[in-house]
Each structure stands twice: as structure tokens, then as C-alpha cells.
N, C-alpha and C positions, 0 to 999 in steps of 0.2 A: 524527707519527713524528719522535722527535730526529735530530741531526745528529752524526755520529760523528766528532768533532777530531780523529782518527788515523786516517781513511781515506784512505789514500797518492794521489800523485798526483803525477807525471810533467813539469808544464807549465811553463815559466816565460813569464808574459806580458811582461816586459818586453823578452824579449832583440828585437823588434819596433824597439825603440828605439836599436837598433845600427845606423849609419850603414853598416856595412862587412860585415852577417853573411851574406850571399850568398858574401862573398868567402874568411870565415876556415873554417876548419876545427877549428883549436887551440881546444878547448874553454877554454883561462885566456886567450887573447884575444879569444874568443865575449861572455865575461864580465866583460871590462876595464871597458866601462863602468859596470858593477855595482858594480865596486870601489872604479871613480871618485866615484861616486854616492851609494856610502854614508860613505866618506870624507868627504862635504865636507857632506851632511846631521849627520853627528856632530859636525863643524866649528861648522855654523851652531849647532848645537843646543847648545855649549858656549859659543860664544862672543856669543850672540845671545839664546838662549830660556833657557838654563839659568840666568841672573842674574834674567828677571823671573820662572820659576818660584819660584825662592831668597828674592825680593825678597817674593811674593805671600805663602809660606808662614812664613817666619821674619821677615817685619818691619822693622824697626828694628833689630838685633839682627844681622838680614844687612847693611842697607845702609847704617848709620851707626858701628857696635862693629867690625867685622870689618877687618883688614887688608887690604891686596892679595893677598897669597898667599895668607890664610884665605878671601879670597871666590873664589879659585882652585881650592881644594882642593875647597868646598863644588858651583862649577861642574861640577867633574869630576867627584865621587861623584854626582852627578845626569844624566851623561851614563852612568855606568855601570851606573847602577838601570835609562836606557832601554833600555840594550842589553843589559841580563840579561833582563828579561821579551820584548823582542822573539826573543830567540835559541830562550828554550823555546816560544814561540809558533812560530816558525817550523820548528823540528826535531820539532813534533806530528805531523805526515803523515807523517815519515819514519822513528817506530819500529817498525812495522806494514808497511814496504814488503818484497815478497820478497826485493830483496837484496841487506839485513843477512842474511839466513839459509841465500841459496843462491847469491850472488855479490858476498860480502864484502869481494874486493880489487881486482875489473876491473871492478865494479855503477857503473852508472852514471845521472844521470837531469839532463833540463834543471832541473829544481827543486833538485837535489842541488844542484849547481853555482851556482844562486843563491843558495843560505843561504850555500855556502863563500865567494861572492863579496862577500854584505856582513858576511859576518867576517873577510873578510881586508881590508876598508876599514875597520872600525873598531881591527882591530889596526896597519896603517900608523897612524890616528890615532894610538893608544895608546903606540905605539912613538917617534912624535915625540913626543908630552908628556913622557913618562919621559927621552926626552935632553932635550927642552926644558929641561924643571924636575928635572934628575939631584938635585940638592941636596936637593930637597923629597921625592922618593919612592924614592932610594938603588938599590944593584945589584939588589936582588931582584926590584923591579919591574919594571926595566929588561929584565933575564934572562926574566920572565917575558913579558911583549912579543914580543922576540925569538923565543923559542920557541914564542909562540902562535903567530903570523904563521907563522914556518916550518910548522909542524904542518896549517894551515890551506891553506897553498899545498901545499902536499904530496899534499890530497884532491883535484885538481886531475888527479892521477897515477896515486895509488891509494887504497882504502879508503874513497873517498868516502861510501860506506852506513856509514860507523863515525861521521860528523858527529855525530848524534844523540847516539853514548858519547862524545863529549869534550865539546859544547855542557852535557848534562846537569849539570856542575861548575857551572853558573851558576846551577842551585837554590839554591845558600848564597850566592848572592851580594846578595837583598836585603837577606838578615838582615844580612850582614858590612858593607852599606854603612849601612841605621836603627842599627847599632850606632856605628857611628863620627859619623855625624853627632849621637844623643844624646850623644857623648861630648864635644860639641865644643859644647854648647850649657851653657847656665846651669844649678849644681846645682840641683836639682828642679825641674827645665822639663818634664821627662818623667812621667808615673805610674812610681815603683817598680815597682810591679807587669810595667806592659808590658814595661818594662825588661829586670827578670827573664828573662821569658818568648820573648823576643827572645832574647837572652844564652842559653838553653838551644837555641832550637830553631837559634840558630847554631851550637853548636857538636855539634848533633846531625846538623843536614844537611851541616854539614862533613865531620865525618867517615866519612858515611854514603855520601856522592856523590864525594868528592876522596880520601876517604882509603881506606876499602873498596873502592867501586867502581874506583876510582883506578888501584891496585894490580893487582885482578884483571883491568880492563881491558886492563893493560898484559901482562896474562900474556895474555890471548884474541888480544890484539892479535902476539904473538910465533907464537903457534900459525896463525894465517890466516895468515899470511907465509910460516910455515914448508911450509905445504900447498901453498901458491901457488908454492913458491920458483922453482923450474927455468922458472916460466911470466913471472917479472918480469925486466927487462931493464933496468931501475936500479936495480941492489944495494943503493948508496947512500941510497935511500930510506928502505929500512925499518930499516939500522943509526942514522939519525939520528933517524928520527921517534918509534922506538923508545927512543936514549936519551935523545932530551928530553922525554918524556913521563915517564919513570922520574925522570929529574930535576926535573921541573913537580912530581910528585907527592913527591919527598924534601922542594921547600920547602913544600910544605901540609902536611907533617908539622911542621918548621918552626914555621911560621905556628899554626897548631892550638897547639902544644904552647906560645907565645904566649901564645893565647888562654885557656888555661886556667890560667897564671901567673897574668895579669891580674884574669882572675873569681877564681880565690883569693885572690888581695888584696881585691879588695873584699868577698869574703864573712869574711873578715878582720875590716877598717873597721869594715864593719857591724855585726858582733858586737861588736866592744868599743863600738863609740855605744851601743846597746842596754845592755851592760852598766851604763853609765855613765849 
């Protein structure tokens, strides 16, 4: 008999590891050390594992061609590939839970609360590197830091059973990161081909998960609020979470519309080599 990856479940074993949870009650300091914890694993993992992953898979090419900053960037987009596949790993139990469907804004679960806890550790990370290195990855990113962190501490409050529809956005995030490191490597290091096909289903899951779902999320997410309204008692929550989410989703329109400058040009390039 198979094993169903989206059969909900309730448990967090680690909160065991909390020095003080007899004492706390407050569910976001239940879960401090979660936050502590994944914060400083994304640390090690950037500043430690992600050079000799770099070093194992690109060579020479990482550890001898590459600048300080390029082997920076190259670190970072390798701490973001771990944390896009762990994020949809970990929100699998949670789209099948009752409730996303029957208690959308006060649903609560120890497990909930631990995927919010090491997304809100890895956005602290994210949110220093973007001031760290402001130069290197400009306001967008920075903006977008900020508002994930908030968004993420916010489930904390309410909505928590929505984790699953905003994590979901990290499906386009392999492709957006294998794009950028092909881009950043020697021409024809890559097959054309994968290339291509990379390049479509980027901007296929982009649009499909950030910018469709994106959108409507952001309407579901108005409507649970609105149902809920007279029963929340921090107003302020859902005017902000609300417009930084409509805002997260203007710069992936953004960002997208980018994306496909870019591939036009090179389908461009390419046509005139060919011709020529």
C-alpha cells in the first residue's frame, strides 16, 4: 500500500526541544527556537556547505574564474534552491488539512506553525543578505524580504492554513534559480536544448503559481477576512498582509514581464546566428 505525501498531520516533534514550553503559551514564542534554528542552518548552509557544493559541481570555474561577489551570488542561489524544495516538501501535509476549508483564519496546528517557523528563519536570513549586499540585489529584493517575513509572521495570528497558498510560489523557483546560474556560466556550458526547456517551464510556472494563482489568492484571501471580520481583533493584519501580498504579486508581474524581454532577445540572437 503506498504512502499518501498529503495526509495532514497535526505534530511538531521538535517543539520537545524548547527549553521553556511548559511555561509559554504564545504560540510565536512556542516556536522561537524554530526560527532560531532554521536561521542559523541556512547560515551554515551558505556560508559553509554552499561553496563546497559550488566547488564539487562547477569546478574550476567556481573556485578559481569567479570573483568574491560571483562566488557570493552563486552561494546564495544554492541556499535558495534548498529552501524552495524544502518549503514544498514541508507544505505537502498541509493542503488536504480540514482547515484550509472549514477554519481558514483562526485554524490552527503544531505543524502549521512549524513550517511558518522555519520560513520566518530563512526570511530573517534573506532579509539580512538583501541589506547586507543592497548593491548586489537592489530594492526589489529587499522589498520582497521584508514582506515575506512580514507575511509569514503574520500566520503566526491568522490564516495560518493559507501557508500552503503563498509557500506554493516556490514551484518557479528552481527553474528561476538553473536559469540564472546557466546564465552566469560559459556560453555553451549548457545543452541548448535543456536550456530552452528550462526557460519555458520558468516562465510557465511563473505565471501559473505567482501570477494567476497569485492574483486570485489574493482575492480568496480578502473574502476569508471579510467572513471572519467582526471575529478578528487586529484589524491591522489583514489590511497589511493583504497589501503586501497584492504588492509581492505586482513585482512578479514585474519580474515576469523581464523574463520575457529577455527570452526575446535571445530568440532574437539566435535567429539571426542561424540566419547567418
Amino acid at each position: 500500500m503506498g504512502v499518501d505525501i498529503f495526509t495532514p498531520f497535526d505534530s511538531d516533534i521538535f517543539l520537545k526541544l524548547h527549553p521553556f514550553k511548559s511555561h509559554i503559551t504564545n504560540d510565536f514564542l512556542l516556536h522561537g527556537h524554530e526560527m532560531i534554528i532554521s536561521f542559523l542552518l541556512y547560515q551554515v548552509l551558505y556560508s559553509m556547505i554552499s561553496p563546497l557544493i559550488n566547488g564539487a559541481i562547477f569546478g574550476d570555474f567556481y573556485s578559481t574564474k569567479l570573483s568574491k561577489k560571483a562566488k557570493l551570488n552563486f552561494d546564495i542561489h544554492t541556499v535558495s534552491m534548498v529552501q524552495c524544495i524544502l518549503s514544498i516538501l514541508f507544505i505537502l501535509p498541509m493542503f488536504k488539512h480540514s482547515n484550509w476549508f472549514e477554519n481558514p483564519v483562526f485554524g490552527r496546528t503544531q505543524y502549521g506553525s512549524f513550517v511558518a517557523a522555519c520560513t520566518v528563519g530563512y526570511f530573517i536570513w534573506d532579509l539580512i543578505i538583501c541589506l547586507r549586499h543592497y548593491s548586489l540585489f537592489g530594492p526589489g529584493f529587499l522589498l520582497h524580504a521584508f514582506a515575506s517575513l512580514y507575511v509569514f509572521i503574520t500566520t503566526f495570528i491568522y490564516c495560518q492554513p493559507w501557508i500552503p497558498g503563498f509557500l506554493i510560489f516556490e514551484l518557479s523557483t528552481p527553474f528561476v534559480n538553473i536559469n540564472w546560474f546557466i546564465s552566469k556560466l560559459p556560453e555553451n556550458s549548457i545543452n541548448t536544448k535543456f536550456t530552452l526547456i528550462n526557460g519555458l517551464l520558468l516562465i510557465l510556472t511563473f505565471f501559473l503559481v505567482r501570477i494567476l494563482w497569485g492574483f486570485y489568492a489574493a482575492f480568496l484571501l480578502i473574502m476569508e477576512y471579510s467572513n471572519a471580520w467582526n471575529k478578528i481583533d487586529y484589524k491591522f493584519v489583514p489590511f497589511t498582509t493583504i497589501s503586501l501580498n497584492i504588492m509581492l504579486n505586482s513585482l512578479n508581474v514585474y519580474w515576469l514581464s523581464k523574463m520575457i524581454k529577455i527570452a526575446k532577445k535571445k530568440l532574437v540572437v539566435s535567429s539571426k546566428a542561424k540566419e547567418e
